[in-house]
C-alpha positions as CSV (number, residue, x, y, z in Angstrom):
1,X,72.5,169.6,52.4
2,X,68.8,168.4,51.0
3,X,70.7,167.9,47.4
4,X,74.0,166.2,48.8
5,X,71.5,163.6,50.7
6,X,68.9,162.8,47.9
7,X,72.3,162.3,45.7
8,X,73.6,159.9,48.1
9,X,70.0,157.9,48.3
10,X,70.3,157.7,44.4
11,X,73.4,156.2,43.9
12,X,72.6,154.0,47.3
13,X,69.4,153.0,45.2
14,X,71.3,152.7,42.0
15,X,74.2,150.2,43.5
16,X,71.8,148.3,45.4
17,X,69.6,148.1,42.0
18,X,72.4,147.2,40.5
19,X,73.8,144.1,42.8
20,X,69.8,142.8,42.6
21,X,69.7,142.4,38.7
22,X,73.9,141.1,38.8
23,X,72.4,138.5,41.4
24,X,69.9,137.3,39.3
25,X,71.8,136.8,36.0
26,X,75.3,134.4,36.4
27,X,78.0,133.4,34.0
28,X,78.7,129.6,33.7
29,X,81.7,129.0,32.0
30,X,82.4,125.7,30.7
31,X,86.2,124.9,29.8
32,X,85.3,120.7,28.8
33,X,82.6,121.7,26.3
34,X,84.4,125.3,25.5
35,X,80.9,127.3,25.7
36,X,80.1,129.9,27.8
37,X,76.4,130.0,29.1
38,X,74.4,133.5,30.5
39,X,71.8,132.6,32.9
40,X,68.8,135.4,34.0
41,X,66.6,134.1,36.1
42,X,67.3,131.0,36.4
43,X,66.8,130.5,32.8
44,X,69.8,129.7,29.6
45,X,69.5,133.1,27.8
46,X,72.8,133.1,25.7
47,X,75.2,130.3,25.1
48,X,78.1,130.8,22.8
49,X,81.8,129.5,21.3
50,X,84.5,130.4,23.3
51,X,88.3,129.8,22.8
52,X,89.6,129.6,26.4
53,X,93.6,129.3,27.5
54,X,95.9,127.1,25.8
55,X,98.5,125.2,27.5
56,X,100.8,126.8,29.8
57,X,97.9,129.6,29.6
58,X,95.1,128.1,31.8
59,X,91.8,129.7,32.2
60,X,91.4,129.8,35.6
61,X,88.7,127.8,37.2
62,X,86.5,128.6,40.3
63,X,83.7,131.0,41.2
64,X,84.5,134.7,40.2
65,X,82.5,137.7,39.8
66,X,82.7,140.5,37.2
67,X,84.9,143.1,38.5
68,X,85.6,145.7,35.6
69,X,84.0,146.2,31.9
70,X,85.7,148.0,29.6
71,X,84.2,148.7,25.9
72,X,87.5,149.3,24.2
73,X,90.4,147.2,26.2
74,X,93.7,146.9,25.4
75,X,95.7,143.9,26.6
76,X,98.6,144.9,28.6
77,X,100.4,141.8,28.4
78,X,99.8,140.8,24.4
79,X,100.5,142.2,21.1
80,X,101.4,142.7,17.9
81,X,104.8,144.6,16.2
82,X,103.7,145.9,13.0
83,X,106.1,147.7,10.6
84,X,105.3,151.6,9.1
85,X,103.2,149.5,6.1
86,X,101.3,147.8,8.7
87,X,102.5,144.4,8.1
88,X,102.6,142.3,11.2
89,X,106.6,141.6,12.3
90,X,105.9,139.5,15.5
91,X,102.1,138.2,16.1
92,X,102.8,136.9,19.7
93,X,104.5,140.3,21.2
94,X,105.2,142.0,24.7
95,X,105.4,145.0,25.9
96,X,109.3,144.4,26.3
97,X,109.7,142.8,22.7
98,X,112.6,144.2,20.7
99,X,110.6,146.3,18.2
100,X,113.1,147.0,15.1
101,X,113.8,150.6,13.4
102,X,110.7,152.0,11.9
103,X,108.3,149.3,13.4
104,X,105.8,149.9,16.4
105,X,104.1,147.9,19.2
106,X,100.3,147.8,19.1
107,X,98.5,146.1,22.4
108,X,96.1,143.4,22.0
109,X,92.8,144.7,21.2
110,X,90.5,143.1,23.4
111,X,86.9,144.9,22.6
112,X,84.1,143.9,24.7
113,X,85.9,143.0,27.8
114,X,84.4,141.7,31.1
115,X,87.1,140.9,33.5
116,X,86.5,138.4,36.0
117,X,90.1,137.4,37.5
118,X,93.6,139.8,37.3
119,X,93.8,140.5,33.7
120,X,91.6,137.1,32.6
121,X,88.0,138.2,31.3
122,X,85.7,137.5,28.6
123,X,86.2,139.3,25.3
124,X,85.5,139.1,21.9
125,X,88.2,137.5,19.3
126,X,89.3,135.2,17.3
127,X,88.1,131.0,17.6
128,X,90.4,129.1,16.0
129,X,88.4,125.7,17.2
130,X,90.5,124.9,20.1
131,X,92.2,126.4,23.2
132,X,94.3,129.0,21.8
133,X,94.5,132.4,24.5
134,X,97.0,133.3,27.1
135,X,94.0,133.1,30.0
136,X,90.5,134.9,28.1
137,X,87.8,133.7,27.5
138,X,87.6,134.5,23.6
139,X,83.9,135.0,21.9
140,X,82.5,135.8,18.1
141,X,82.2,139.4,18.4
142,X,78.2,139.7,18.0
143,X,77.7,137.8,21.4
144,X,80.6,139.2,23.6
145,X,78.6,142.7,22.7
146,X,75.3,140.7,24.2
147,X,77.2,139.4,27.2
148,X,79.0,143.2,27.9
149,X,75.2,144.2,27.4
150,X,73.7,142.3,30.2
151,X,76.4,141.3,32.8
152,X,77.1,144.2,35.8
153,X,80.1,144.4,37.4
154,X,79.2,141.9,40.5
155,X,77.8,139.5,38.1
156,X,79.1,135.9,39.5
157,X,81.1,133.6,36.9
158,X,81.7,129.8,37.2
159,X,84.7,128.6,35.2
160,X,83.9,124.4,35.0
161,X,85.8,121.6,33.6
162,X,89.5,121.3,31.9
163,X,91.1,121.6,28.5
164,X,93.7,118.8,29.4
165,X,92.1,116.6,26.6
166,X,91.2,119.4,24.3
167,X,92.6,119.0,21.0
168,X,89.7,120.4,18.4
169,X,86.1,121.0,19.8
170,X,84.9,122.8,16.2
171,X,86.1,124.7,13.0
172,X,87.1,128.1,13.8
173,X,84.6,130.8,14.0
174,X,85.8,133.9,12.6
175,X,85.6,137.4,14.6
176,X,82.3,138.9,12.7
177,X,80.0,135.9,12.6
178,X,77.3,136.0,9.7
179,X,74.8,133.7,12.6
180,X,74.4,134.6,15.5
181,X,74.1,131.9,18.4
182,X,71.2,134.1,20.7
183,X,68.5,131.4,22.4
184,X,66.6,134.4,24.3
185,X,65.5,137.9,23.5
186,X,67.4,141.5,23.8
């Protein structure tokens, strides 16, 4: 009975722990400027290029908290039919696309994943310089691994502003970065 209670005053300690640090770091998401910012204590840690949803997509807006991390997603929605030499058939795939004899359908990756709304998160993938996802929040790979790093599920997220005038905000930004955009220390 001793070991059942300590185990239950650990993992009280350890959620509590947990909801103190996620309350003291936030996500500010900001859809006008297409930047996402991480705040720790009050202070701009991380800021980095993000391609948010394209029309017909929207990223939604509001105040959101993180709600599931997962290292290695794969969309459920999104993906690719490849054929048996890997070549890529149809780039913008569902799940109930017609897949032809002797091709396959591969979900989205969507590595680094930090959902904040039903099947919207932050992830890292590819910028193209513009609105571009069905929802995400896309980021150079190198600082959606320093987000997943320091957000908690409970971590609150802002989404600010509107796309609606968004045509080109910069050049792409390809999916392994050779700079990295970190203001603040690991």
């Amino acid at each position: 009975m001793k070991t059942c209670l300590r185990c239950v005053t650990v993992l009280s300690a350890l959620l509590l722990a947990s909801q103190g640090l996620a309350s003291e770091t936030r996500v500010i998401i900001n859809l006008s400027d297409q930047r996402v910012s991480l705040v720790q204590q009050g202070r701009i840690t991380l800021v980095s290029p993000i391609a948010s949803g394209k029309p017909g997509w929207s990223t939604p807006t509001g105040n959101f908290r993180i709600f599931n991390k997962d290292v290695d997603h794969r969309s459920r929605s999104f993906g690719l039919v490849v054929d048996a030499y890997g070549r890529v058939v149809n780039s913008n795939a569902t799940p109930g696309s017609h897949v032809p004899r002797g091709c396959h359908y591969e979900p989205a990756p969507m590595p680094y994943f930090m959902e904040f709304s039903p099947a919207v998160g932050m992830h890292a993938g590819y910028l193209p310089g513009y609105p571009a996802s069905h929802g995400c929040v896309r980021m150079p790979r190198d600082m959606a691994v320093l987000f997943f790093e320091r957000v908690q599920v409970g971590t609150p997220v802002t989404v600010v502003g509107s796309t609606a005038n968004l045509t080109r905000v910069r050049r792409a930004v390809p999916i392994f970065p050779t700079v990295s955009f970190v203001v603040g220390k690991r």
